[in-house]
Backbone as CSV, one residue per row, in Angstrom:
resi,resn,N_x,N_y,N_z,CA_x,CA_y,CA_z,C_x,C_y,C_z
1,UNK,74.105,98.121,158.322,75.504,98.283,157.972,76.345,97.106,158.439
2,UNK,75.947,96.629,159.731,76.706,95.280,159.999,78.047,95.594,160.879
3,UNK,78.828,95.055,161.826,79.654,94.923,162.207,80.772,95.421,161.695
4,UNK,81.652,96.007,162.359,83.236,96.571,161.999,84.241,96.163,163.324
5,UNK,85.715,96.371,162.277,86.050,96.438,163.470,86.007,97.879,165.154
6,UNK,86.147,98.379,164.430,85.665,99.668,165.649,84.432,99.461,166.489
7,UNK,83.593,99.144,165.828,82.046,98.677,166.930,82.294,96.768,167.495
8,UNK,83.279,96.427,167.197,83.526,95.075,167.974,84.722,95.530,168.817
9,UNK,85.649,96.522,169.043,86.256,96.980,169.825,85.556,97.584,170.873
10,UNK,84.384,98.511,170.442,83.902,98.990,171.709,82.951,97.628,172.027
11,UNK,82.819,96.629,171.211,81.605,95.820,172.229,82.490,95.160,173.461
12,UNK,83.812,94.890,172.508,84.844,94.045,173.454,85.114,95.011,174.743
13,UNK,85.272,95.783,174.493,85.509,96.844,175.745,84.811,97.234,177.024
14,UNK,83.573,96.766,176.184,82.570,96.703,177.396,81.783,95.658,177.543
15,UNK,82.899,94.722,176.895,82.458,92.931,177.594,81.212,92.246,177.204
16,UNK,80.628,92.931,176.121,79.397,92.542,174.844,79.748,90.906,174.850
17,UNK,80.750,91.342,173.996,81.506,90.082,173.435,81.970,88.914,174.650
18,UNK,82.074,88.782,175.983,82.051,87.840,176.699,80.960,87.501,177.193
19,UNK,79.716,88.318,176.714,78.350,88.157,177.311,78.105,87.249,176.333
20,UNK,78.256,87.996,175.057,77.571,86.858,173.676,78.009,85.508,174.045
21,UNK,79.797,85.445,174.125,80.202,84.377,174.072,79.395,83.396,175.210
22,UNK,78.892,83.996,176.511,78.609,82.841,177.641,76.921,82.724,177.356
23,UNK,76.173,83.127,176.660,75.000,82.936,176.302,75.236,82.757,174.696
24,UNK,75.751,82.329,174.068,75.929,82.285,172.864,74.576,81.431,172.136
25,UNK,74.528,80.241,172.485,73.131,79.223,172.281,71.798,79.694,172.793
26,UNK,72.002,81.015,173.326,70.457,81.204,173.289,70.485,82.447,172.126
27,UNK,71.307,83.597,172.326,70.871,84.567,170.739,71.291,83.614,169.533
28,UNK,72.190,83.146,169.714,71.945,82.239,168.086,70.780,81.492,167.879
29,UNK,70.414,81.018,168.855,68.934,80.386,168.960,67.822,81.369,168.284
30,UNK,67.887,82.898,169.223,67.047,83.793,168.574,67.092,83.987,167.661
31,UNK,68.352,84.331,166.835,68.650,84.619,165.550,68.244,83.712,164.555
32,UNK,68.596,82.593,164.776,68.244,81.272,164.183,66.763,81.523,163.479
33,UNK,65.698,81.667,164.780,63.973,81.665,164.591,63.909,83.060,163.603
34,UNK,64.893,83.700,164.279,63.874,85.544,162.631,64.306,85.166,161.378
35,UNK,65.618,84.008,161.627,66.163,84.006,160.213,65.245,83.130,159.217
36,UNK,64.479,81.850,160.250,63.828,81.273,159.718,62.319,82.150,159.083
37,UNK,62.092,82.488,159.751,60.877,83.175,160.243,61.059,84.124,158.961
38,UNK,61.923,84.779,158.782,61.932,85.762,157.342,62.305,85.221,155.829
39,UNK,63.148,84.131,156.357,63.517,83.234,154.900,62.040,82.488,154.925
40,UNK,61.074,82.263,155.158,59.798,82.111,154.883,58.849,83.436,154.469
41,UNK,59.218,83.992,154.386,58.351,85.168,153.748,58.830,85.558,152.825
42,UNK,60.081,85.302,152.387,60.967,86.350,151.234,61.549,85.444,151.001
43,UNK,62.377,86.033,149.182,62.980,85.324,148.504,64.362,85.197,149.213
44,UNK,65.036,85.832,149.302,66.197,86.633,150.258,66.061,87.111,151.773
45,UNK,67.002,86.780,152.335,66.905,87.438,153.778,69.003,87.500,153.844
46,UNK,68.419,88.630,154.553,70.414,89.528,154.952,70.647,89.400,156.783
47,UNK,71.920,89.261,156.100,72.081,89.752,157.742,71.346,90.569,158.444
48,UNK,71.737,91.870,157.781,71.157,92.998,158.196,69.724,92.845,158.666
49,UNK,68.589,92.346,158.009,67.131,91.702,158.312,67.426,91.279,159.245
50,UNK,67.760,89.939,160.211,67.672,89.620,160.964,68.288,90.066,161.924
51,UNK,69.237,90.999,161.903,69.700,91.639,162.895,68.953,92.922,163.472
52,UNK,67.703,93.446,162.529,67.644,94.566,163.055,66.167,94.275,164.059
53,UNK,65.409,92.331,163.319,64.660,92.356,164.311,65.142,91.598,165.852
54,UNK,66.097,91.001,165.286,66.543,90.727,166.616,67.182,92.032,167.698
55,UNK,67.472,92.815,167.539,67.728,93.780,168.304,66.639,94.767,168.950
56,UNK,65.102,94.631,167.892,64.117,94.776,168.764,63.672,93.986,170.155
57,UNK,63.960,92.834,169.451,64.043,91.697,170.952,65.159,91.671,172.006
58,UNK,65.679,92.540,172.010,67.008,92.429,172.892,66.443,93.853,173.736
59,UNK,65.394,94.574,173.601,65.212,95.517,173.641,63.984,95.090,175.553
60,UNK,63.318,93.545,174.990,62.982,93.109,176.239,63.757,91.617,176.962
61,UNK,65.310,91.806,176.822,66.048,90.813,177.140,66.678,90.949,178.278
62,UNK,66.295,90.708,179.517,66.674,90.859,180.827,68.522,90.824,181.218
63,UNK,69.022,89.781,180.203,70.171,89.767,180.536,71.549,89.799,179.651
64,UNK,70.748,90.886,178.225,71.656,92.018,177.690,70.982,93.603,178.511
65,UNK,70.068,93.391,179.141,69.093,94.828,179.712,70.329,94.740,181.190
66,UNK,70.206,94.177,181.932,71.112,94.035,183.222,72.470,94.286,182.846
67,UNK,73.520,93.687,181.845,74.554,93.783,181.300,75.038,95.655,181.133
68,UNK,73.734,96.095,180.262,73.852,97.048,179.611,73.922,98.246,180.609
69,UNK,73.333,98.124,181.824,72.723,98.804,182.594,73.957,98.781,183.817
70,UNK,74.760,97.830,184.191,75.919,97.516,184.536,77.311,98.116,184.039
71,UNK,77.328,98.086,182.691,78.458,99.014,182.311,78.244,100.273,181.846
72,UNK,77.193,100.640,181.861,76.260,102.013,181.490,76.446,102.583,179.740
73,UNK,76.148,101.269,179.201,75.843,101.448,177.442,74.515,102.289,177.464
74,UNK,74.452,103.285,177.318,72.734,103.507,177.131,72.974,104.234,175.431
75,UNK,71.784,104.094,174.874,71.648,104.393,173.641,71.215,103.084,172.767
76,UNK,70.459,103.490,171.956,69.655,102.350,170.861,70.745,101.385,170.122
77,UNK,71.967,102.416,169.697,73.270,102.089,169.215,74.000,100.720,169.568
78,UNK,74.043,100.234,170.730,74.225,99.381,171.630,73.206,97.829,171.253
79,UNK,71.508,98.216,171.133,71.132,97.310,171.005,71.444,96.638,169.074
80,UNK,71.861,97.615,168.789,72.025,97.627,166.706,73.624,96.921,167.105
81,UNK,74.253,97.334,167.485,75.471,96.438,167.925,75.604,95.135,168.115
82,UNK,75.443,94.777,169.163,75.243,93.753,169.615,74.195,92.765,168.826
83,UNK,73.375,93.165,168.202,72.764,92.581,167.308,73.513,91.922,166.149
84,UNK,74.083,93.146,166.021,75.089,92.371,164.305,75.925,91.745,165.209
85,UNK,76.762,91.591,166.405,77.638,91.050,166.781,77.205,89.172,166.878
86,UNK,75.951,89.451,167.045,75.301,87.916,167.454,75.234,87.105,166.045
87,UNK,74.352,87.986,164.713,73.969,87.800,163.797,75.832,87.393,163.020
88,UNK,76.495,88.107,162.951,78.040,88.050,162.414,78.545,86.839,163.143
89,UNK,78.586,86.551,164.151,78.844,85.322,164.952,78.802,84.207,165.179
90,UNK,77.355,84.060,164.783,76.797,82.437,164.316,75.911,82.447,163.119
91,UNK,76.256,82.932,161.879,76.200,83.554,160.538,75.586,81.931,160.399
92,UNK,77.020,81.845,160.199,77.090,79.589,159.725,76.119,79.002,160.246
93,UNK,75.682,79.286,162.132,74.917,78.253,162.318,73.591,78.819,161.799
94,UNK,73.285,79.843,162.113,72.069,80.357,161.597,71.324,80.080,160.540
95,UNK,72.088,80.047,159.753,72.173,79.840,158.098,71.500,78.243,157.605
96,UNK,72.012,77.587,158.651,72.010,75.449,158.501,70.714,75.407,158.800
97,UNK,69.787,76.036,159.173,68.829,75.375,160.555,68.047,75.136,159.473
């Protein structure tokens, strides 16, 4: 489904969004590799695609896992979040590589 504003309010709220921003070059980095990584297998690749495997990987990411665990996000919801938040974010750079 992708990003709204209501799920970037609660990311902002619980400081998602200043996490993305101070690690920004490494999930765009991640994002970058599934995007590549799937625009090689398929004709098409979506946001949505790369966001939902990158949020499996965030799933063993020590420092959205510490973050999360700090403001007490628990739920899968959180990692699907923050996923599109990364993927919506550096769309552009992602896209160039």
């Amino acid at each position: 489904m992708g990003l709204n504003v209501g799920v970037y309010t609660r990311l902002e709220n619980s400081e998602f969004v200043q996490l993305f921003r101070s690690h920004r070059d490494l999930w765009v980095g991640q994002a970058t590799d599934w995007y590549q990584f799937l625009a090689s297998r398929s004709e098409r690749t979506y946001r949505d695609d790369v966001a939902q495997h990158l949020a499996l990987a965030l799933e063993a990411d020590n420092v959205f896992l510490d973050h999360a665990t700090r403001v007490k996000a628990r739920g899968k919801y959180w990692l699907k979040d923050f996923a599109d938040l990364i993927v919506e974010e550096g769309w552009r750079t992602i896209t160039k590589a």
